[in-house]
N, C-alpha and C positions, 0 to 999 in steps of 0.2 A: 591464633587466627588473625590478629591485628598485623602481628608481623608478615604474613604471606600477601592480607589487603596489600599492605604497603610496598610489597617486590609486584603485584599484578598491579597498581594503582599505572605505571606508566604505560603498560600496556592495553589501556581501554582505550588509546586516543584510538582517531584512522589512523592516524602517521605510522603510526608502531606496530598497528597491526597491519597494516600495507608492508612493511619492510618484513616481519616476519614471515608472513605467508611469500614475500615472492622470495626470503630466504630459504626458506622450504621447500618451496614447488622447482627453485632451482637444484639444490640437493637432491631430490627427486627426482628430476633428469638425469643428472649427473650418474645418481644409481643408476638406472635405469641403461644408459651408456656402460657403466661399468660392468655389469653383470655381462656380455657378449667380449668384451673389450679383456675382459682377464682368461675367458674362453679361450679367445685366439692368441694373446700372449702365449696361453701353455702349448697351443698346434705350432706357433712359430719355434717355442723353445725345445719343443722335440723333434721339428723337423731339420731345423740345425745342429739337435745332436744326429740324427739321420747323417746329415750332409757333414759332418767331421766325419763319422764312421768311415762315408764312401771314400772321404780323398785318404784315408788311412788303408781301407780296402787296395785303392787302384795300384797307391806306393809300395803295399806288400806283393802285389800282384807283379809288377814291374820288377823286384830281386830278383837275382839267380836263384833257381830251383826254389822261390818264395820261402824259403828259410830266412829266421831274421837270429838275433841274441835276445838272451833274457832281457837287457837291459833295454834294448830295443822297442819290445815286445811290451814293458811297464810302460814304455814313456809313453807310446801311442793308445793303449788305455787309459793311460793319466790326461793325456790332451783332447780325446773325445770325450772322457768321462764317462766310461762306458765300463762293464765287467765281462763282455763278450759282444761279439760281433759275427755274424755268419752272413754267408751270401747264399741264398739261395735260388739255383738254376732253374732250366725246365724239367728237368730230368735229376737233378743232383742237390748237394746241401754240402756245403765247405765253411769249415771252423777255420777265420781268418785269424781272431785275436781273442781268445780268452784267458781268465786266471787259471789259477794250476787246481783251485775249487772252487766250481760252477755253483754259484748261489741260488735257493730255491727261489723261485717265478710266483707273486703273489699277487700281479694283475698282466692281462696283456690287452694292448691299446691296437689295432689297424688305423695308418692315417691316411689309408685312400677313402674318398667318396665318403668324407665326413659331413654331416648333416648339421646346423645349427644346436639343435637342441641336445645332441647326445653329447656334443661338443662342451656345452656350458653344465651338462651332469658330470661327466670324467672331471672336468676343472673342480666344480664343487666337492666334489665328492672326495680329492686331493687336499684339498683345504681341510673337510672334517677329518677323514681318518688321521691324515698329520703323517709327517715323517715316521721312516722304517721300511717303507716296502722297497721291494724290488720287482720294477715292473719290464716287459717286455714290447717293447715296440716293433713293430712289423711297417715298413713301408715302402712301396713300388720305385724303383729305380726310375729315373727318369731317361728319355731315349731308348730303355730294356724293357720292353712291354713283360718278357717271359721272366725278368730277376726281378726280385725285390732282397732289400737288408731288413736283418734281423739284428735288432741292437737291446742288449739289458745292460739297465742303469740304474742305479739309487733313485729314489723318489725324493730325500730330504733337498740336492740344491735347486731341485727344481719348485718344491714346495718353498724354502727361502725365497728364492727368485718373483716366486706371485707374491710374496705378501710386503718385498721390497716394490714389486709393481702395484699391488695396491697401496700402499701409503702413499707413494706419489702422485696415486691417480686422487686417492683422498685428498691430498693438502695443494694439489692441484685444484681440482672440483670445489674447495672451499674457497682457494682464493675467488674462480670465478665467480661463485655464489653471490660473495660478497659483494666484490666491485659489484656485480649484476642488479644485485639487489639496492646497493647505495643509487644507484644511475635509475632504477625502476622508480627507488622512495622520490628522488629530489626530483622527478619529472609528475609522478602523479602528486606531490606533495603540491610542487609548484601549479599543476593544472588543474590540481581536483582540490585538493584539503585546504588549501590558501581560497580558493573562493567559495565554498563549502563552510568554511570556518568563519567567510565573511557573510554569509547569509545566514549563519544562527545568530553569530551576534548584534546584526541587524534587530532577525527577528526576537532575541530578548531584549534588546532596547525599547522598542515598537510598543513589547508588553507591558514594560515598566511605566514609560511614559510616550504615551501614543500621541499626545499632543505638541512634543517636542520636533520641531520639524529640521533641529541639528541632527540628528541622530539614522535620520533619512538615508536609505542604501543609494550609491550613489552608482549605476548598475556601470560595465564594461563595454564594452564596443566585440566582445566576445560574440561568432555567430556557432554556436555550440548549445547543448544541452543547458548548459551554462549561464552562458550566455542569455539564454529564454530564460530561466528561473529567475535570476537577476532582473530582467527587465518587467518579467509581469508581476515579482514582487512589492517593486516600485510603482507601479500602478496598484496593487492591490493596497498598501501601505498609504496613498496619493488618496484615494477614493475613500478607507476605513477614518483617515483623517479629518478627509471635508465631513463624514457621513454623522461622523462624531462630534465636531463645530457644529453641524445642523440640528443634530438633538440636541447639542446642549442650551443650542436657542430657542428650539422650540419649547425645551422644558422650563426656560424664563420665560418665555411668551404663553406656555400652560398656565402658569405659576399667576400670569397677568391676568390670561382669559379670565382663570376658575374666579378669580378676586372680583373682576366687574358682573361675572355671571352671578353670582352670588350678591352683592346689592341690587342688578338689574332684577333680579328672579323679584328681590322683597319691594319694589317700587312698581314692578307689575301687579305683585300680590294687593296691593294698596289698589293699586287701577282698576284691577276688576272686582275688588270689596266696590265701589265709587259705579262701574260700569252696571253692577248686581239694583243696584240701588236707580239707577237710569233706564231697567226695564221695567218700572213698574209707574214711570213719566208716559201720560198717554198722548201724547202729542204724539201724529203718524210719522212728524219726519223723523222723531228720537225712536220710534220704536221698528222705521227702516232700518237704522243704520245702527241700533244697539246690536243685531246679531253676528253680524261683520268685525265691530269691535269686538264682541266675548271671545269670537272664534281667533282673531288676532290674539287677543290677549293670551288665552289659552295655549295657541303655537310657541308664543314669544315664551312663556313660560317654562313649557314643556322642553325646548330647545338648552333653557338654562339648565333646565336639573337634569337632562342627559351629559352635559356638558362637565358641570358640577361632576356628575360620577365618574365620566370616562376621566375627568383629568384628574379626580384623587384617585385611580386605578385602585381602588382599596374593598372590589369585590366579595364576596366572604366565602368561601369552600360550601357547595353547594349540601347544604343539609336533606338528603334523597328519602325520600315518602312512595309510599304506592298510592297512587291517588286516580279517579276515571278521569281522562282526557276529557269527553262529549262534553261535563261541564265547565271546564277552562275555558274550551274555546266558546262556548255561549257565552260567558265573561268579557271575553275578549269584544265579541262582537259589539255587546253595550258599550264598554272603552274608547272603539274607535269612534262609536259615533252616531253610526247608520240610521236615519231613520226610514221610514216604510217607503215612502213615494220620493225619495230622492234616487231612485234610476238604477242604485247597483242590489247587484242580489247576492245573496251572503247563505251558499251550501255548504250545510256542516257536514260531512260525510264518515264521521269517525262513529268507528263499530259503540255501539252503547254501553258494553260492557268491556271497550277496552281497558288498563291498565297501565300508566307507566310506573317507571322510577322513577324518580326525580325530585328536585326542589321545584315546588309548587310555584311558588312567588317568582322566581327568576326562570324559568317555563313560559309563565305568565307573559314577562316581557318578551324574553324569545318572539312567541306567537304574537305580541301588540305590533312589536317593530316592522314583521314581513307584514303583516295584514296591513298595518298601516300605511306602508308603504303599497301596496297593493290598492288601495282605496283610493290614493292620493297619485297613481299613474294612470287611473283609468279616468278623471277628471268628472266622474258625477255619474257614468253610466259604463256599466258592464256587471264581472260574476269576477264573486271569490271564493274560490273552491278549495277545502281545507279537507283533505285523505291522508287515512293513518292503516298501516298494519303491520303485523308480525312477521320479520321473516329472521326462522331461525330463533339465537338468541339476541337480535335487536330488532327495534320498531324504525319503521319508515313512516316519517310525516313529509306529505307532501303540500304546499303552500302557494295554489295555483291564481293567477289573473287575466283577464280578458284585452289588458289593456296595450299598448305599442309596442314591447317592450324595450330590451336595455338599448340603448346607444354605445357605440363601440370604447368611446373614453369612459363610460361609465364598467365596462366589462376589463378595461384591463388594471382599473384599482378599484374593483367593488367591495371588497372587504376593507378599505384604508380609509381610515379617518377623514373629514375634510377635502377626499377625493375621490369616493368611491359614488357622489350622489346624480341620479338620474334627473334629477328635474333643477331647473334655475333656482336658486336659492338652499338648496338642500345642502346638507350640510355629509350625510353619508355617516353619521355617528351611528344611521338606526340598526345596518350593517353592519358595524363594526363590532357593535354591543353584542348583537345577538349573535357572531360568530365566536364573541369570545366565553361568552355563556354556556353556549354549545360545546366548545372545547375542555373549559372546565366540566362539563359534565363525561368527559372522554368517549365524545361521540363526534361528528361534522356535519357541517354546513355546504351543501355545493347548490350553483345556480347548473341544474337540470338542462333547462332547455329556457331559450326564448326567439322574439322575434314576431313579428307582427298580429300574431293569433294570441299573445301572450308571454308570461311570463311565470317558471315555479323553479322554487325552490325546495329541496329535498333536504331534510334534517333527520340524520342517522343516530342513532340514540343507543346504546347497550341497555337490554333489561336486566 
């Protein structure tokens, strides 16, 4: 087996397989020519023994009393090739030139009004059977509508004769092949495989080391199929490059955030231990302006430890429970915040007895981050409408608000990090989370609908 790899190993490039196949397809032709072409070789080769016969006919016709000598009479068989020859009239049948014993007749051939195909079965069929017979030929005089000649002859030098014309046509048809095929290789090789062969090695450089911007296709001035591959490769290659410089920044600049978030989080933590202790000073101006601070501090906070998570991306494979939904989201509601007469109204709309799958805990946030977000577009007054049901075998939560909704920059990176946030200062982490929660649950996140009457969010969940 190792030995056979090693005879087909050269034949896997394109190059070798381009040269063989148009050495074939030309061989192919070639047959395809030759099968018609040895056809007509054997009509020509009988109708020129026809045409010896006759000038043998006219010659005997033109002596005295058409008497000839024996010797005579051999020689003119010996130079047509023939073992009889007759003429026959409208009314008559004359034996011009035969031997002294008429050999038996084991095929006979007509060569008027021959048809293609019966033409190239007699040729074949001469091939197989092979020498021995003796065949008879009949064909129409030309200018003599009313005579034709009757000529029998051996079959073996006419059988010789085709297979000297097929060798030639063979080692003919191979030269062409060849050259054909060497002229086909070195033109597709040059047009196709030479730049073909420079766009893979391109693209295995690219994959080894993408940051190496030696190694960069350096496209052609080609305006061909080619030509394009080449060119939008180098854009693509140009774009993977920069995209990849950009994360790698940003992931030193993660690397930086998560570090200051992470002491900023525990000098907050200190602030509002300090701020806890400032509500219970009853001085009216400390006890105006303490709940503005809690509420900052708590943002600043909260801000860090989303940030902390998203940048150690170290989420944990979501551990799925059946648990009722109706008291998540009444969870949820205390979390955000709400209290009675601050203006917005909070409808829990999920069936009582729902059920989902899921990890309870990261659920939880899911539902914090839209609600919260929901809370925080409507700025103190409006409804947040929260609807769940079954269709099929997944649940549909829907996550609705009263509030402006999205702005157009905020719709074409709502799910992205650092770009997806609706409001000044927002950061778009609360979207991002909860899309990616969502996902590991193998379910989605789409923004439904929005626009001045509101905004919801649809979260599809498999049960």
């Amino acid at each position: 087996m190792a030995y056979l790899r090693n005879i087909a190993a050269p034949f896997r490039s394109l190059s070798a397989r381009l040269l063989v196949l148009t050495l074939v397809f030309v061989m192919l032709a070639e047959v395809l020519i030759f099968v018609p072409s040895i056809a007509f070789f054997r009509l020509n080769y009988l109708a020129n023994k026809v045409e010896l016969a006759h000038l043998a006919t006219l010659s005997l016709l033109a002596s005295p009393d058409n008497m000839v000598s024996e010797e005579l009479r051999e020689e003119l068989l010996f130079r047509v090739g023939a073992r009889s020859v007759v003429l026959h009239g409208a009314n008559s049948r004359l034996l011009i030139l035969s031997e002294n014993m008429p050999p038996a007749i084991d095929a006979e051939f007509y060569l008027a009004n021959q048809s293609p195909l019966p033409l190239i079965e007699h040729a074949f069929m001469s091939l197989v059977v092979g020498p021995g017979r003796i065949i008879r030929i009949i064909s129409p005089l030309e200018n003599e509508p009313n005579s034709s000649l009757e000529v029998v002859i051996d079959e073996a030098p006419l059988i010789e004769a085709m297979y000297d014309y097929a060798w030639n046509i063979f080692w003919l048809s191979l030269i062409i092949s060849t050259l054909t095929a060497i002229l086909v290789y070195l033109s597709l090789h040059w047009l196709m495989v030479r730049p073909m062969r420079r766009l893979s090695e391109s693209m295995i450089a690219f994959r080894r080391a993408p940051e190496n911007v030696s190694t960069a296709l350096i496209p052609s001035k080609r305006r061909d199929e080619i030509g394009v591959a080449e060119r939008e490769l180098e854009i693509m290659q140009t774009r993977l490059r920069s995209a990849l410089k950009q994360k790698q920044h940003l992931v030193a600049l993660g690397t930086a955030v998560t570090k200051i978030s992470h002491d900023l989080r525990n000098i907050l933590s200190t602030s509002q231990i300090v701020s806890d202790s400032l509500s219970e000073v009853k001085d009216p101006k400390v006890q105006k302006v303490v709940p503005r601070l809690m509420t900052s501090i708590d943002r600043a906070i909260d801000l860090c430890t989303q940030t902390l998570k998203y940048g150690r991306a170290d989420e944990q494979v979501p551990r799925k429970e059946r648990f009722l939904l109706e008291p998540l989201v009444n969870e949820v509601k205390t979390s955000v915040g709400l209290r009675e007469n601050n203006g917005i109204t909070w409808r829990n709309k999920i069936p009582s007895g729902l059920m989902l799958n899921a990890d309870r805990d990261q659920f939880y946030r899911i539902l914090l981050n839209l609600c919260r977000n929901a809370v925080q577009a409507m700025e103190g007054e409006g409804t947040v409408d929260i609807q769940a049901l079954r269709a099929g075998s997944r649940i549909l939560i829907r996550v609705g608000d009263t509030g402006p909704g999205l702005p157009a920059k905020a719709k074409q990176h709502l799910f992205e990090p650092f770009s997806g946030s609706a409001r000044a200062g927002g950061t778009g982490l609360g979207l991002s989370i909860a899309r990616e929660l969502v996902v590991a649950h193998g379910g989605e996140i789409t923004l439904e609908r929005t626009g001045s009457s509101g905004t919801i969010f649809c979260i599809e969940i498999p049960d």
